[in-house]
BALO-587571 format. One record per residue: y, x, z of N, C-alpha, C in turn. Coordinates in steps of 0.05 Angstrom, whole numbers, plus 5000, padded with zeros to 4 digits. Layout:
// residues N
YXZYXZYXZ/...
END
This chain:
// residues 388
497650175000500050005000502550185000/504050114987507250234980508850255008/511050355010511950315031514050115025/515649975039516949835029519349785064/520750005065522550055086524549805095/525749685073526349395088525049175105/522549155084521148995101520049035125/519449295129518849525156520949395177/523749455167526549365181526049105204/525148885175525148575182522348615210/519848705207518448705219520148885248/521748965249522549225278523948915289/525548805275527548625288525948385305/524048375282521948145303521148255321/520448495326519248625355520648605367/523648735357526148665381526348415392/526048215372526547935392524047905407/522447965401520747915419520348015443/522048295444521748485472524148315482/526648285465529148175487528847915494/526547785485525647495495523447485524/522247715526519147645537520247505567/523247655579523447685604524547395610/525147225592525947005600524146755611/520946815592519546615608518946635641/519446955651518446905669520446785690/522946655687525046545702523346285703/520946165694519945935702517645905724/517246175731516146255748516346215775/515646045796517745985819515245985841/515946175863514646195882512646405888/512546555874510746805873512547045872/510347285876512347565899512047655861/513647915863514248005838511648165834/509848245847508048395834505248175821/505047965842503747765821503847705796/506847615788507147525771506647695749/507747985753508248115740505648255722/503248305747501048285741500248105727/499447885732498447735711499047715680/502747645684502847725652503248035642/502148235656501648435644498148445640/496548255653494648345637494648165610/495947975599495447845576496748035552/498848195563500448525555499048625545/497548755557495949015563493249025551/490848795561488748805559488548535537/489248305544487548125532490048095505/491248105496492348095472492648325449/492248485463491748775440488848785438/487348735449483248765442484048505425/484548245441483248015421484748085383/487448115387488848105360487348335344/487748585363486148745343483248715332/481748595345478948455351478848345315/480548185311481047985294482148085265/484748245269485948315245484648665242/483048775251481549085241478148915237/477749275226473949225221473549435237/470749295255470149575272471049665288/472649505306474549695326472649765345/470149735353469549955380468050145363/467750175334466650325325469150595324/470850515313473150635308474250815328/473850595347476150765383472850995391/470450965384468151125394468251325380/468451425358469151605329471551755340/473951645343476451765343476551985371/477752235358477352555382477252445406/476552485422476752575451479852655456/480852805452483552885456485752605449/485252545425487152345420487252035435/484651995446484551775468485451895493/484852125494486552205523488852265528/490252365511492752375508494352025495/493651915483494751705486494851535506/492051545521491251385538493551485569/494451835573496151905587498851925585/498751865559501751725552502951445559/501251295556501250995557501551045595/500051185607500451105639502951215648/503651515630507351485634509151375633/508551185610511150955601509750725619/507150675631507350525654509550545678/510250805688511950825705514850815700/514650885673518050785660518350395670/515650295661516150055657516349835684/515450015705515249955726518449905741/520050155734522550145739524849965726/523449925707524349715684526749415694/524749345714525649075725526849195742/527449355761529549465773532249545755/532249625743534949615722536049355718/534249155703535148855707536848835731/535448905749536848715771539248775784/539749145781542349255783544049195765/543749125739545749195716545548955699/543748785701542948575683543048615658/542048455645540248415626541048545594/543848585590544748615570546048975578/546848975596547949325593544749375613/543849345628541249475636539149555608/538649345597536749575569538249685547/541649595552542649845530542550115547/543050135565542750375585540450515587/538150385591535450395600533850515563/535050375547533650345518535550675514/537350745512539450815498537951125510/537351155530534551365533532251465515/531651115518528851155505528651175475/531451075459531251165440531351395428/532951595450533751805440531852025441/529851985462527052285466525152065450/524451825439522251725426522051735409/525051805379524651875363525852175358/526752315366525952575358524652745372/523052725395521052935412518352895392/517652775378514952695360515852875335/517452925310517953035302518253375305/520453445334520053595342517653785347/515853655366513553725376511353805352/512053645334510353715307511253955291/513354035302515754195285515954165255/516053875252518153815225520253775224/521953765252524553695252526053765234/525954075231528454215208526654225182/524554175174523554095148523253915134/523153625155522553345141525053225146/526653285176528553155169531253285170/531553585175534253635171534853735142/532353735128531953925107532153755081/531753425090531053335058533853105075/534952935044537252735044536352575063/534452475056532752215062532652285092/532352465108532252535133535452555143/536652565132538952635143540752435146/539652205125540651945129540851815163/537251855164535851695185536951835200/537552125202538952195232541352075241/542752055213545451955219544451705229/543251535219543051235229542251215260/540151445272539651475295542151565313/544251735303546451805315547651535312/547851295292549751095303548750965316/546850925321544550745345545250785363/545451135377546151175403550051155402/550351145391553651085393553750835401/552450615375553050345385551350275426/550150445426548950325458551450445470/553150625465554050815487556450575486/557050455462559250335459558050055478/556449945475555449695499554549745522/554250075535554950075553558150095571/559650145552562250145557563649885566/561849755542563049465548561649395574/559749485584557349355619560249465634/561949695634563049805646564549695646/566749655628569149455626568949145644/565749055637566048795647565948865679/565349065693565449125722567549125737/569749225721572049285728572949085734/572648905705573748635714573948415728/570448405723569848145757569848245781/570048025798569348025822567147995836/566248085852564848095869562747855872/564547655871563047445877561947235843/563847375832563347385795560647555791/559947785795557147895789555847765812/555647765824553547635849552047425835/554547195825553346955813551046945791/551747135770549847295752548447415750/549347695770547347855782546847915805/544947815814545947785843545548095866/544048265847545348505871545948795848/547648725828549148915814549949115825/550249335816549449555837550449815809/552249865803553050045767551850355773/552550515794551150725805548650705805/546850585832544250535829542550485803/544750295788543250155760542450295738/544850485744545150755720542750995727/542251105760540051255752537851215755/537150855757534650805754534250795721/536750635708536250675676535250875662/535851255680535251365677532651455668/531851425691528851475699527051315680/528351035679525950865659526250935635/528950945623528850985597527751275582/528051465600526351675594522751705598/521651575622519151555621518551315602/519451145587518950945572519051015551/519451275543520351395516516651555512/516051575537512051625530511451445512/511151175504510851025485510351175464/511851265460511951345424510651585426/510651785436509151945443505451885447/505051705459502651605459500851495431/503551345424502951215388502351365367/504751665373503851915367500952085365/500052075387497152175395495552035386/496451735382493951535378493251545340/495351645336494551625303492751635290/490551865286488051825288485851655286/487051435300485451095301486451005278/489050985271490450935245488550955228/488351245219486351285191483851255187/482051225216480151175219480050855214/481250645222481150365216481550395188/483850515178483350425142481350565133/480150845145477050795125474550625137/474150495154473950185154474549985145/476049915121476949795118478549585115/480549685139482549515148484749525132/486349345125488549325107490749525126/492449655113493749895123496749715150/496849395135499349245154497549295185/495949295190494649205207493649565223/493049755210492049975219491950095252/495449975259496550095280495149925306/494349755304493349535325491549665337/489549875334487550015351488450125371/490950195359491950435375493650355402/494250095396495949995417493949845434/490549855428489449895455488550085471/489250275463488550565484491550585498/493250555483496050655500497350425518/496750175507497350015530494550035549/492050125544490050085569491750295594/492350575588494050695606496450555612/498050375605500650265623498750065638/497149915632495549775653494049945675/493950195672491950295701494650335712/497350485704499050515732499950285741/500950025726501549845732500149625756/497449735747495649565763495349605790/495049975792494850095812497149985836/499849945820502149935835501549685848/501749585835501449195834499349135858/497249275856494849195880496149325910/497349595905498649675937500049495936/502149435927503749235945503348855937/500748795936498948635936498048695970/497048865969495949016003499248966023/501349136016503549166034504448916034/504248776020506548426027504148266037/501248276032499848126047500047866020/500447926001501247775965498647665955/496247825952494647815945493147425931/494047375953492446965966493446895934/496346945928497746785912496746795886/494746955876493846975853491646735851/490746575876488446385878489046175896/491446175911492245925916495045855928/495845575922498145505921500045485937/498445505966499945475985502145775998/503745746000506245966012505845986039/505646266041504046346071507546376080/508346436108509946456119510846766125/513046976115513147236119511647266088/510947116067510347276041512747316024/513947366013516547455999515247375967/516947195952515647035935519147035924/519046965890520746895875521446545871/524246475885525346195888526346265864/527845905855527945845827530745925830/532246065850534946045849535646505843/531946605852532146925845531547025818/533447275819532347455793530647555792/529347695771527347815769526948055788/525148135806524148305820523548565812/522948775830522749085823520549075840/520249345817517549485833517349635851/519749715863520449975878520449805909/522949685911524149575936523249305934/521049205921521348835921520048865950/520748545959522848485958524648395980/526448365981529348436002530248116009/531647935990532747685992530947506002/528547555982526147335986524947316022/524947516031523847576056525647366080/528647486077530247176091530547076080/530146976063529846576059526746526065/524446716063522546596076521646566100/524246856118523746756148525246476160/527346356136529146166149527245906145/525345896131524445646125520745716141/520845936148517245986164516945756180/518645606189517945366223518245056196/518545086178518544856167516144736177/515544516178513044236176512244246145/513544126130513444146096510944426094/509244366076507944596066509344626037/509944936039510544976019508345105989/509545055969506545025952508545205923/506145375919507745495887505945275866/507245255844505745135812503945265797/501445305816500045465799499345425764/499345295756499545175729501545255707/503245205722506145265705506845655710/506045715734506246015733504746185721/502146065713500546215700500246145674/501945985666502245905637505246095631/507446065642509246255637508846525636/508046685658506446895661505846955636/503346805628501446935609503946845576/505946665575508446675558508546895556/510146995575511447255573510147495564/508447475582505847765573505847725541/505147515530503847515510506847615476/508547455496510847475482511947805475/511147955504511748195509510148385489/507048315486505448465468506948455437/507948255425508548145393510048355396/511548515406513848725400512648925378/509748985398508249195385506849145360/506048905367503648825339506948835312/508448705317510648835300511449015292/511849245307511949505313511149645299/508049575292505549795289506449715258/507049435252507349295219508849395208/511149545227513249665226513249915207/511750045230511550275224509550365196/508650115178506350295166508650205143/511150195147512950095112513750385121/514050565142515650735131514851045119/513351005114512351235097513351505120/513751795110513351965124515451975149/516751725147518851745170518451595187/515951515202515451345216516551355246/517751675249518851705272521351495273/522351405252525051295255524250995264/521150895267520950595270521750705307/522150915316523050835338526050715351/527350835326530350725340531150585329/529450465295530150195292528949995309/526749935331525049785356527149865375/527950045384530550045407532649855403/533749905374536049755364535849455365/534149435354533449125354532948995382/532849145395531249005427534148955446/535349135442538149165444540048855431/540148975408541848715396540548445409/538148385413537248135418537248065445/537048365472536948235496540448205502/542048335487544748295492545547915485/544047865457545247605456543847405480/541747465488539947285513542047395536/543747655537545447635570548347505559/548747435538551547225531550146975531/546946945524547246615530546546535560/545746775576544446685599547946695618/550146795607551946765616553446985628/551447235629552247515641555047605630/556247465612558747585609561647435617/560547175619562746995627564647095651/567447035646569447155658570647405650/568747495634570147785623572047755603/573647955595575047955591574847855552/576847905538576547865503575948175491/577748405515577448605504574448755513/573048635531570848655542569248585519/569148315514567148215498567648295460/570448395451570048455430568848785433/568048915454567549185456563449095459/562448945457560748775465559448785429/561648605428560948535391561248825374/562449015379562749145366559749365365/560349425392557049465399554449465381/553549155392552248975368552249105331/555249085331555049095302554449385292/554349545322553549815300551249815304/549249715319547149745323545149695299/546649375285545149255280546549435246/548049665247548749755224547249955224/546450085250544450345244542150305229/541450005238538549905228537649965197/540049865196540949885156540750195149/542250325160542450605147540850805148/538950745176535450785177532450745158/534050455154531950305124533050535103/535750495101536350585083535450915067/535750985098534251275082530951365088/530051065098526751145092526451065058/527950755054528250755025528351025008/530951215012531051434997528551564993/527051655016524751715007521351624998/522951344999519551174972520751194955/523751304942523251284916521851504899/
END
């Protein structure tokens, strides 16, 4: 199959909506501690949506993953548990910085070591892409990528200045620009293992097409070894403090123990580090109630498994992504940043994260946006240069 770099494009943007969408189902989630939840829809993430899809759209996949080196399952498989701990910190950024400058901050990392440390490391950097047009395009486009984030973080900044106190509270309720910024740190750099892992996993790639798997589809093997590693740290995490909150019950029944720290319909999304803080007094204020209190198990494990599942489409996109771009596949990483970006920014203007700010705030916002969504172009544009 040809490469065909636009359509590569269209396939990154659907990943992006899909990554700046996943986090919204889980606001339907009401009454469970953050590592429940979180768990659950990470295993529909992790395990059960990358085996079944790939199950379906490859030939041979346990033949394939049994064949493919030793090295390259281990190294992907140790990649994937790095960008587990990126991802872990993940929801802690949310909750300092919310939703729209937290993954330009957090992303604006990971775009920058995910697509050129893979090149690097191969040392084609100054051959494939400082050396030929077509490379030099995509850098540029990767240099306006990180401009346009640096430019929407400016605007997270601007809008700080401007509200009040009791203005971020309402939205975010424990905004925090210091804290938010070097946890962004941390995630967006260990989240940048991803591509590195996808890297290692390649291997599975060529082995499924001589299987005969159609080449749209190739990348899907691979995104079950590297997400099986974000599922073992994740899991790991998730079960200690399953043990430390005494959480565990809520995965099998409905009733709200008294002193369990659980997500009300009025909290944000939870962290993995410090969860959780708020939840704990409001559950000591209501422990002497009579009322039994009861979570929806139904509705939480249907959102849950939303999300998770929503969360996986990034990749199965991703991987669709990546097979239009011919020898520049490093660049499907900062067109997947870009896009995730542009889309979780419009989900923090509809969820309201910007209201009260200012015009010069929000045209610094749009402007943002529009380079992002211009890098996208000038990225296609010079993987185009080189299918012709």
């Amino acid at each position: 199959m040809n490469a065909n770099p636009f359509l590569g494009v269209c396939f990154h943007w659907l990943g992006g909506l899909a990554s700046g969408s996943f986090y919204v189902p889980f606001r339907g989630v009401k009454k469970w501690s953050w590592e429940v939840y979180w768990l659950v829809g990470g295993f529909f993430s992790w395990i059960i949506a990358p085996w079944v899809i790939a199950s379906i759209n490859t030939h041979d996949l346990l033949q394939v993953i049994g064949s493919a080196p030793a090295s390259s399952l281990f190294w992907a498989y140790f990649w994937g548990a790095m960008w587990g701990l990126g991802g872990l910190t993940f929801g802690l950024t949310m909750r300092y910085l919310g939703m729209s400058l937290g993954m330009a901050v957090a992303l604006g990392y990971c775009a920058a070591f995910g697509t050129l440390m893979p090149p690097i490391f191969h040392g084609k950097f100054v051959s494939q892409v400082l050396g030929t047009t077509s490379g030099e395009v995509i850098l540029v486009g990767v240099l306006i990528c990180l401009l346009g984030i640096a430019v929407a973080g400016m605007a997270g900044m601007s809008k700080e200045r401007e509200m009040s106190d009791e203005q971020k509270k309402a939205t975010i309720k424990e905004f925090n620009f210091l804290k938010g910024i070097l946890v962004a740190t941390f995630s967006g750099v260990m989240s940048a293992c991803f591509s590195y892992g996808l890297d290692a996993a390649s291997p599975l790639a060529v082995l499924s097409a001589q299987h005969g798997t159609k080449e749209l589809w190739t990348g899907l093997p691979k995104l079950c070894i590297v997400l099986l590693g974000g599922f073992t740290s994740n899991f790991i995490w998730c079960v200690l403090l399953n043990i430390k909150n005494r959480t565990g019950y809520q995965y099998f029944s409905s009733e709200i123990r008294s002193g369990a720290p659980r997500r009300d319909e009025e909290n944000i999304l939870e962290t993995a580090i410090d969860a959780p803080g708020e939840e704990v007094a409001v559950q000591a204020m209501v422990a002497n109630a009579v009322a039994v209190e009861r979570a929806p198990m139904l509705n939480n494990y249907f959102f849950s498994a939303l999300a998770g599942t929503t969360w996986y489409f990034q990749f199965f996109f991703y991987t669709m992504g990546e097979t239009q771009m011919g020898n520049y596949k490093f660049s499907s990483w900062t067109l997947h940043m870009a896009s995730i970006i542009i889309f979780s920014s419009l989900w923090g203007i509809a969820l309201k994260e910007w209201k009260g700010s200012s015009l010069f705030t929000r045209m610094l916002l749009g402007l943002g946006l529009f380079t992002l969504v211009f890098s996208t172009i000038v990225v296609g544009f010079g993987n185009y240069l080189a299918a012709k």
